[in-house]
N, C-alpha and C positions, 0 to 999 in steps of 0.2 A: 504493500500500500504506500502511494507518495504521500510525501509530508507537506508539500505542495498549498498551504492555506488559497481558496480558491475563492471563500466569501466570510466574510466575518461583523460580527456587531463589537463595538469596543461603546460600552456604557448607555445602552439605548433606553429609553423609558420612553411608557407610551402612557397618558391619562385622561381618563371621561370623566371629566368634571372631578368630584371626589375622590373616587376610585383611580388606583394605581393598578393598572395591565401588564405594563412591565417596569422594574426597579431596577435599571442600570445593570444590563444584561451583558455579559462577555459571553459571545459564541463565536468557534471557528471551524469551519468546513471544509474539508481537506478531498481535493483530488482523487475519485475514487476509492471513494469510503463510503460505509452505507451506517448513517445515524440515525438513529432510535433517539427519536422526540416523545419524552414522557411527560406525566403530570394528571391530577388529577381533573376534573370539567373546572374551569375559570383558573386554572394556574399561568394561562398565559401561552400555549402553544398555538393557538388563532392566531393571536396578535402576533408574534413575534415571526411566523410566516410570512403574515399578511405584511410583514413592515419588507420584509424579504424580497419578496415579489412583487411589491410596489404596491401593490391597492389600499396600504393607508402610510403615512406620514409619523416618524417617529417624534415625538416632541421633542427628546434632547438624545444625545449620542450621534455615532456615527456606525454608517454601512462602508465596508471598503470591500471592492470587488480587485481579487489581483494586486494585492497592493497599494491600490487606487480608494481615493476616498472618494461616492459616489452619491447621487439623490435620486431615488425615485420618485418623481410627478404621478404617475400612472405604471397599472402594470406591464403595458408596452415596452417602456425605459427600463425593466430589469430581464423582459423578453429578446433588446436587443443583445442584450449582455449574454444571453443564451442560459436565463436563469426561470424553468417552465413549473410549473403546478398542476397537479389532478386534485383537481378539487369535488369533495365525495359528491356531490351532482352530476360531476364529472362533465356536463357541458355538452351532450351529445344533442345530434339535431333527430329523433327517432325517425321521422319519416326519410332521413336522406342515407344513401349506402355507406360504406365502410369507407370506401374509398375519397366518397364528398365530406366524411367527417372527417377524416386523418386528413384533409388539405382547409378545414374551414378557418374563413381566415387569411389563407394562403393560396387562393386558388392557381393554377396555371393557365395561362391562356398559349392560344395558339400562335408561334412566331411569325405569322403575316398578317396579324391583327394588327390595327391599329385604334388610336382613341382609349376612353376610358371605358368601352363598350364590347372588349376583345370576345373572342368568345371564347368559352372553355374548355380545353386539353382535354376532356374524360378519358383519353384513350389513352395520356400521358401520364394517369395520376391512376388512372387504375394499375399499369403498371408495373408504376415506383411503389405503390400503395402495398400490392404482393409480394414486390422486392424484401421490403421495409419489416412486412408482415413476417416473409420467411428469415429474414435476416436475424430477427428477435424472436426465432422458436415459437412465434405465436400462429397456429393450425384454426382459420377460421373456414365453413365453409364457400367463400368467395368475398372476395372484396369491393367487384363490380354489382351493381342488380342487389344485394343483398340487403334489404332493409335493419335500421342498426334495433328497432324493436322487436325484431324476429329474432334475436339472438336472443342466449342466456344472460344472466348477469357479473359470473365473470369475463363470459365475449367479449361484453358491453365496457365492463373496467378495464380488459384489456387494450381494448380500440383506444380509449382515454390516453393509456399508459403509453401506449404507442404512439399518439399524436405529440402528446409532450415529449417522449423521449427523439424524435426526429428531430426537434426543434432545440434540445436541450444540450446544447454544446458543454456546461460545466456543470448545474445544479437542478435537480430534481425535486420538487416536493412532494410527497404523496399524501396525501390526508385521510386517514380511515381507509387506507383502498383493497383491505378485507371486511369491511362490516357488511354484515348481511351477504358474506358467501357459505357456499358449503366447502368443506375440509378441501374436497381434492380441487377446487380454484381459488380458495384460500393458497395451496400450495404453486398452483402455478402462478401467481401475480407475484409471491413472494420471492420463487426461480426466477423471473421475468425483473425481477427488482437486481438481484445478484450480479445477472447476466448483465445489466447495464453498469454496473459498479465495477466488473471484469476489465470493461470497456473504457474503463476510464471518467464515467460521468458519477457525480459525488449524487448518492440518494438519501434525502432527509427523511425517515419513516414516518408520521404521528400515528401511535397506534396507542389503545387502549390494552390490548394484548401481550403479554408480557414473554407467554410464550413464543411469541414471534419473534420479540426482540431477544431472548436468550438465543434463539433460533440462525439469527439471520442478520445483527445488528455489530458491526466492529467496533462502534462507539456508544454508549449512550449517555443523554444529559436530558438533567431533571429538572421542569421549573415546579415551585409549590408559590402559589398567591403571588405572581408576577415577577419572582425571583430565583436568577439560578441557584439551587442546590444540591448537582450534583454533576458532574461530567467524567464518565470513567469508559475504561474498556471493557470490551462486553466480557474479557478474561477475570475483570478482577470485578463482576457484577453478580450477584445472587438475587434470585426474586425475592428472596426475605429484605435483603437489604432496599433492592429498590422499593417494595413495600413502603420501609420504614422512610425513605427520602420523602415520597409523595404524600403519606399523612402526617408525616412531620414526628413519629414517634420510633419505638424502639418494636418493630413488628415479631419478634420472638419469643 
């Protein structure tokens, strides 16, 4: 695994009126690594995402991408940066195929189009789409013609994971991207997580599941009520212990 810091917070707080989200957060996210964001509901793993991938605005601290100290306006600005999210809605359009999801956004038009009017490549992007598909071990069956609500639900998470991960030149978010699956696509989305961390693209897990993260997580770091208190290797991490970060107590 590179040591490579690839995105990082250095003292970030984020606050709604009274309430503190985040407390002057230190995180750093290293180049093909795959971290296990824990905590328990309201500790601050929303927010500190969300400050990540630009859709909201840190009140104080700083984001530094590469070194670089940087601002997100919109989540666009941390998109050029090639910093993507699945977000547990996951974003999908159900009536359009596999292949107009995994490019929405980014369509392709045809190179003798002209104007803002071009028309669109399907035959281009279906494809790349398969390419992309088989390139990331993900077996759907077709990526042309195939409606994205005809699929199962981890099809559907995959399609997601696959749309960010094309786009995702250094950091991944995932958010809950096993809730509400069964075991064996629970397993595949978490293989499908690996495989891009192999690759060199750093994946931030937020999972509630702990067995995942004992499972599949090289890092993990703990917020409890908008504060880090906990950042370790998954080698020197017990579920007892994380237990005990997240309620704040001695869980043995």
């Amino acid at each position: 695994m590179s040591t490579e810091t690839i995105l990082e917070t250095r003292g970030v707080s984020k606050f709604y009126g009274g309430v503190v989200a985040l407390d002057s957060v230190d995180v750093k996210i290293q180049r093909g690594e795959l971290v296990a964001l824990i905590g328990d509901n309201g500790a601050g793993k929303s927010t500190l995402v969300k400050v990540l991938c630009g859709a909201i605005r840190p009140d104080e601290g700083q984001i530094v991408h590469r070194g670089t100290e940087v601002s997100f306006d919109r989540p666009l600005d941390a998109r050029l940066l090639g910093i993507e999210t699945v977000h547990q809605d996951l974003a999908l359009v159900p009536a359009l195929d596999v292949a107009a999801n995994l490019y929405l956004g980014r369509e392709r038009v045809r190179r003798w189009a002209v104007g803002p009017l071009g028309l669109l490549d399907r035959r281009a992007m279906a494809r790349d789409a398969e390419a992309r598909l088989r390139d990331l071990g993900i077996s759907l069956p077709a990526s042309h013609g195939q409606r994205v609500d005809r699929l199962s639900g981890g099809q559907r998470q995959a399609i997601a994971i696959a749309r960010a991960a094309t786009w995702a030149g250094d950091v991944l978010f995932m958010d809950e991207p096993t809730a509400a699956l069964g075991v064996e696509q629970c397993q595949a989305v978490l293989d499908l997580a690996r495989r891009l961390v192999e690759r060199g693209t750093a994946v931030v897990l937020i999972t509630h599941t702990l067995p995942h993260v004992m499972e599949v997580a090289d890092r993990v770091v703990v917020l409890r009520h908008g504060r880090l208190v906990g950042d370790l290797p998954r080698a020197e991490a017990t579920p007892e212990g994380l237990v005990s970060l997240i309620v704040g107590f001695d869980a043995q």
